[in-house]
N, C-alpha and C positions, 0 to 999 in steps of 0.2 A: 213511850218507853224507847231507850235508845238502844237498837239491836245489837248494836257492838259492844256495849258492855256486858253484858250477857256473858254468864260462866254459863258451859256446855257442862252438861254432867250425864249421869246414866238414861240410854236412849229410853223413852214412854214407850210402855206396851201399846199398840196400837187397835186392841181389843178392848181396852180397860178407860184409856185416857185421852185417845183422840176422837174430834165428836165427830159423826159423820152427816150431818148439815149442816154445821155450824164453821165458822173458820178457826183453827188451833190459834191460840193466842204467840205472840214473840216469844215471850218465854218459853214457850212449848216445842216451838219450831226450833230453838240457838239448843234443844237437845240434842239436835240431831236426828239423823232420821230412824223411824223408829223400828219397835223390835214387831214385828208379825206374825201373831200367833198362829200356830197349824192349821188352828181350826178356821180364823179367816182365811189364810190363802183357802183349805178348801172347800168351805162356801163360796168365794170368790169363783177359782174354778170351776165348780159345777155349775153357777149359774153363766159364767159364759160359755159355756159348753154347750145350757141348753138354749141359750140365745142362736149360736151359730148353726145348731143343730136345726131350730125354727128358722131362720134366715133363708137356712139353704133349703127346706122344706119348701117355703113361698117359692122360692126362683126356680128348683126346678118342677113344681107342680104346673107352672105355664107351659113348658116345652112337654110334660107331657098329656095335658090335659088342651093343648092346643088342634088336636087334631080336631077333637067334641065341638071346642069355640067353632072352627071353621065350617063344620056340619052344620053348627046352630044358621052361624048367615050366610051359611050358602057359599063358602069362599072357594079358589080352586089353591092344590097343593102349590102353586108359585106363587098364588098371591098370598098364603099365608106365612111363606116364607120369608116375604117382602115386610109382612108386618111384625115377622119377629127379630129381623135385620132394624129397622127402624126400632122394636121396643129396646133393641143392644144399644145403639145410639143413644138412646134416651136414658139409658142406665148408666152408661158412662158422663154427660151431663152432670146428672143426679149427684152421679160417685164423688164429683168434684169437690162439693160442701163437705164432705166428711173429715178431710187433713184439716182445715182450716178450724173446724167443729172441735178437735179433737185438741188442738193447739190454742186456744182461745177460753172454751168454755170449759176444759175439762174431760180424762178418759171417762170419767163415769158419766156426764149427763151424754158424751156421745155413744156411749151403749145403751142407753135408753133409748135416746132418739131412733136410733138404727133398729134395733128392735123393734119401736112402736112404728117403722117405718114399713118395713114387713108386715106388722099385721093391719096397718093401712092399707098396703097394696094388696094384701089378698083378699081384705073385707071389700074393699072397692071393685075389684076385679068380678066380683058377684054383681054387681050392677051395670055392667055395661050395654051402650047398647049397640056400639060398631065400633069399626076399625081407629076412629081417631080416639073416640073415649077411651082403649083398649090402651093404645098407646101410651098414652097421657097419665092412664093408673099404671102401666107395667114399669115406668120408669121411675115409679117409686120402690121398684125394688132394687135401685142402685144404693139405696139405704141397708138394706140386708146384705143387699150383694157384701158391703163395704166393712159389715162387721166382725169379717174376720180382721181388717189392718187395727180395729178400734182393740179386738180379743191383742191384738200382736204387741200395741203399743204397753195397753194396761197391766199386764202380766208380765211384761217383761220388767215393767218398773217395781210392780209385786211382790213379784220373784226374787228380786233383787239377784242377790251371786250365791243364789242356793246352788249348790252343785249337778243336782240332776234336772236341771228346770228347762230344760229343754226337752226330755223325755215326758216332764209333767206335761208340758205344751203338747206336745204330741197327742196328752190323748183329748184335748180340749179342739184340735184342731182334728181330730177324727169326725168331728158330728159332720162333715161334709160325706160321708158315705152312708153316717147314722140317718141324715135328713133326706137325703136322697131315697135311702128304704123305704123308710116313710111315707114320701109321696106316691113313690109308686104301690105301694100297698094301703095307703087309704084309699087311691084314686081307683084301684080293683075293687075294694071292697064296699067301697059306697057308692062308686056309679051305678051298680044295676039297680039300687034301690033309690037315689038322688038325682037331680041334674048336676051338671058341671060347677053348676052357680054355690050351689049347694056345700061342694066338696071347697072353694073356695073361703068361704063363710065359715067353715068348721075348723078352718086352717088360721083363723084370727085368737080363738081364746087360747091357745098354748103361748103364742109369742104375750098377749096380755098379764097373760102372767109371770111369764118372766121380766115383762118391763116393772109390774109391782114388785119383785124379788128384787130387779136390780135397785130400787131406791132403796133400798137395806145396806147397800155396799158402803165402802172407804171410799173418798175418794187416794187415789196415786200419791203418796208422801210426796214422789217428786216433782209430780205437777204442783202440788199444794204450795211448794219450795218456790217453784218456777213463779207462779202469782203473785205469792208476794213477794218476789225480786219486784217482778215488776211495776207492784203496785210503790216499794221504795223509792224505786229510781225516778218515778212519775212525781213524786215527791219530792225529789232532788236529792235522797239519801244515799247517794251512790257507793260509799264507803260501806255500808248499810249491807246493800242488796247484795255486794259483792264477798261480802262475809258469809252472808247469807248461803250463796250460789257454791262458794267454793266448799263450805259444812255439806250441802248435797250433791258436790261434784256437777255441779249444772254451765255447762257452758253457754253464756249469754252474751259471749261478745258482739253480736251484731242483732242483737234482741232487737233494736228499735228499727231494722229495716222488714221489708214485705219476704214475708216465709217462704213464696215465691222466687223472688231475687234473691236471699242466700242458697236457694239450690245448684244455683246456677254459677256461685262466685268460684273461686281456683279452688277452693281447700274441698266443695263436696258435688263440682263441676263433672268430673270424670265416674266420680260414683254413681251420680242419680243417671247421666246418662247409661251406664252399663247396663243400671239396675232395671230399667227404664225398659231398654231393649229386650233385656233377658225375659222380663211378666212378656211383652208381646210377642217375641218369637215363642216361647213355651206356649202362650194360648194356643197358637197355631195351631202345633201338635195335639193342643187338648181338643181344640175342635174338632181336628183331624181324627183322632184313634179314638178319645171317648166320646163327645156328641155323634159323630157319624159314624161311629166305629165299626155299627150293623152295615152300613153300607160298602166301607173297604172291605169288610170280612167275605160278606157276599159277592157283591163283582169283582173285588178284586183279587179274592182268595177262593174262589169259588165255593162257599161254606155257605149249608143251606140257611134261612133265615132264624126257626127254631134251633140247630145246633148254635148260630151267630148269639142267639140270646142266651144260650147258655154258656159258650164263651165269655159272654159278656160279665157275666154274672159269677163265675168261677177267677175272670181277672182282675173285676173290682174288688175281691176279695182279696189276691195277692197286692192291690194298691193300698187298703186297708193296713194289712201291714207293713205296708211300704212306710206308711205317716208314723207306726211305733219305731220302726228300723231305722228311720233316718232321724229320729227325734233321739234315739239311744247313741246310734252312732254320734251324732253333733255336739255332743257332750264333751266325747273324748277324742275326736279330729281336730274341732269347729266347725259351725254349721256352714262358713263360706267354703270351705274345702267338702265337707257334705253335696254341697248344692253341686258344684262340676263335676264329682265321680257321678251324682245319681245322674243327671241330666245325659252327660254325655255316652256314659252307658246306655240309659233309656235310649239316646237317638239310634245309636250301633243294633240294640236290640231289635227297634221297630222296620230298619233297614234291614237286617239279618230276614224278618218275619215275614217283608212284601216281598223280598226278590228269595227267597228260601224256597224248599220245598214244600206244595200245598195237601201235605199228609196233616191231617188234624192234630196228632200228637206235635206236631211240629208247630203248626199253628196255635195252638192251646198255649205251648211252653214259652213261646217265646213274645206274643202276645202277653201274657201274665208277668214274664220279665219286665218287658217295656213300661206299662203300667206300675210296675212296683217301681224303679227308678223316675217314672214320668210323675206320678201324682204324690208320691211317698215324700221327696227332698220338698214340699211343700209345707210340712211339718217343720225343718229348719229353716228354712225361708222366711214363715211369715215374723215366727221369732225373728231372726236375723236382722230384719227390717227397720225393727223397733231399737236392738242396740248397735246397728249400725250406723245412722242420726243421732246426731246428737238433741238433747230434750227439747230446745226452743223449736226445733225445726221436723219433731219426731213422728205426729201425724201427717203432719202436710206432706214432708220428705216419705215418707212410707204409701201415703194416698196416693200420691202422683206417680209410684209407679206400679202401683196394684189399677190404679184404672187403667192400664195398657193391656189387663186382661181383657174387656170386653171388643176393645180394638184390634187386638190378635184375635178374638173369634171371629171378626167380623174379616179381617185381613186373608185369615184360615179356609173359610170357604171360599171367598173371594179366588184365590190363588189356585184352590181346586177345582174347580168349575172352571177357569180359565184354559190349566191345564190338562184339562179332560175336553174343551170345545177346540182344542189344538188338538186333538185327532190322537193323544197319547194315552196311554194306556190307566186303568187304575192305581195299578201300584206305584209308578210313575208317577202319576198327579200326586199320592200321598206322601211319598217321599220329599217331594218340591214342596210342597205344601207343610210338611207336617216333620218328617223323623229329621229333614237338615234343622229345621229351624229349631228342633227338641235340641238337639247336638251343640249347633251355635250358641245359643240360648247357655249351658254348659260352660263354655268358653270365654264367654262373654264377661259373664260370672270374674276373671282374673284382673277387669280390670275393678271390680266394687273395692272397697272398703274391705280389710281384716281387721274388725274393732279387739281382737285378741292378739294383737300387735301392739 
């Protein structure tokens, strides 16, 4: 059939008449794209929700079930540190296949993958029997790690120009505090009665099922668009694919170069660098106030251990709804003017918190601020990512700079330890370490893309 003769007429309901493992015929596609019923998007939603939500289960069940590993072989607390420095490394690696995955084969088989990649690594994780096996399976959770970018790309194409679709995002992008619960209160509740191995192995059948949910899904209209441009032009139907592209607003002018080398060209040069910077200065700070955050509260705020954990646990909750707040606000700002108020408030606040007065009520408040502007603009962000890039380049350009998270954690402690064996104080090292680079990070943000431009 020859696509450009094709009359476009009223778009296909995409619950009714699009198949979802089979490819929509030219005819189907020159409708345009199509109409998405409620009830997909929220099936859609809810199963990436409970993907992410199992993702982030796996990833942080290792950091806290790491101390147990170390007991099991005898490790000492610096060498266990060293192998969870090496299993970041490893994750970021891992992360790398995800853009390409995403841009290649498709959002939806890369939500499978990533999903059944999590509960590979924490079925495996159960078997280990030292430090290099350890390794070797924890860096299959840069697959988990990574499917929030796959949640960010798919959804956003989803979603299309619904109006509140970034507050929708927000609560899909909440299961990182949902998953988080979770670990740590399975990991209470079945260690006295399990081993470590144990709790590992019981963390594989949730993600399993949602890898069977998600083969139930659409795939992305736009990707589907994007395919077969490409399969046209492979063809020589150029006039073809270009009809095609422009019915779905698909920018493919440099389709046939490496998704890599368009990041890099003048038109999305300055973007990805900004964007780039901004994930690894922000880790920093994540490293900094939330993975060690018992430790700055403690020596460097002098707050006992148990009050630190309740802290902790009173300000994840303000960060909680930091991911609703900034996903409400990004609606009606834009989520790139989102990302600089929360960011660079969070850094002002977490400064305010170390060199402030160490009265608890002080610390409480302004700790709980930080975290709500530090983890909340996360919520516009990871959307942002996705209509920031344009479609050819939408996973790979969104992967490459979401894996500069695990390189900011690794940067994050690096930088604090450094600062603390220079003879400087706690709150000091956290600041260098942690609230400048939240703040920068903020900043940084002016030089990305406003695709509401």
């Amino acid at each position: 059939m020859n696509v450009s003769d094709s009359v476009a007429s009223r778009p296909p309901d995409i619950d009714h008449v699009w198949p979802r493992n089979a490819r929509p015929s030219d005819e189907l596609l020159l409708q345009g794209p199509p109409t998405i019923s409620p009830r997909v998007i929220r099936v859609t939603s809810v199963v990436c929700f409970l993907a992410w939500v199992f993702s982030v289960y796996d990833f942080v069940l290792f950091g806290t079930l790491l101390p147990k590993i170390a007991d099991e072989f005898g490790w000492s607390a610096s060498y266990a540190t060293a192998i969870a420095t090496w299993v970041t490394a490893g994750t970021f690696i891992v992360s790398l296949a995800v853009g390409p995955l995403l841009d290649r084969y498709g959002r939806k088989p890369a939500l499978i993958i990533t999903t059944a990649g999590a509960a590979l690594a924490s079925g495996l994780t159960a078997g280990v029997v030292g430090a290099l096996s350890l390794i070797g399976v924890r860096s299959l959770s840069g697959l988990g790690y990574s499917e929030e970018v796959v949640n960010g790309v798919y959804l956003n194409e989803m979603y299309g120009k619904e109006a509140k679709r970034g507050f929708r995002y927000s609560l899909v992008q909440s299961g990182w505090p949902v998953g988080a619960l979770l670990a740590s209160a399975f990991a209470a509740v079945l260690l006295p009665l399990v081993s470590w191995r144990w709790v590992f192995l019981i963390a594989t059948f949730p993600a399993i099922a949602i890898v069977i949910l998600g083969r139930r899904l659409f795939e992305s209209p736009s990707f589907v668009a994007l395919r077969r441009s490409r399969e046209l032009r492979a063809e020589g139907r150029e006039a073809e694919a270009a009809t095609l592209a422009e019915l779905y607003d698909l920018d493919v002018s440099r389709d046939d170069e490496s998704g890599l080398r368009q990041l890099f060209e003048p038109d999305l040069r300055r973007h990805t660098v900004c964007l780039s910077g901004a994930w690894l200065l922000n880790w920093m700070g994540i490293q900094v106030f939330s993975v060690l955050g018992t430790t700055i509260l403690t020596d460097g705020k002098g707050v006992s251990f148990s009050n630190a954990l309740v802290i902790l646990i009173l300000a994840n909750g303000a960060g909680f709804l930091g991911y609703l707040f900034h996903g409400w606000l990004g609606d009606r700002i834009g989520r790139r003017t989102t990302i600089m108020i929360g960011w660079t408030v969070g850094g002002l606040a977490m400064s305010a918190m170390l060199f402030g007065p160490d009265s608890a009520g002080f610390v409480i408040t302004m700790y709980a601020i930080g975290l709500f502007f530090l983890l909340g603009p996360y919520a516009a962000m990871v959307f942002y990512m996705g209509e920031s890039f344009p479609a050819r380049v939408r996973g790979i350009g969104s992967n490459t700079a979401h894996v500069m998270g695990p390189l900011g954690a690794i940067a994050g402690s690096g930088v604090l330890t450094a600062v603390m064996a220079a003879g400087l104080p706690v709150t000091t090292a956290a600041f260098v370490a942690g609230a400048l680079g939240i703040f920068i990070s903020g900043v940084l943000m002016l030089g990305a893309r406003n695709p509401e431009q």
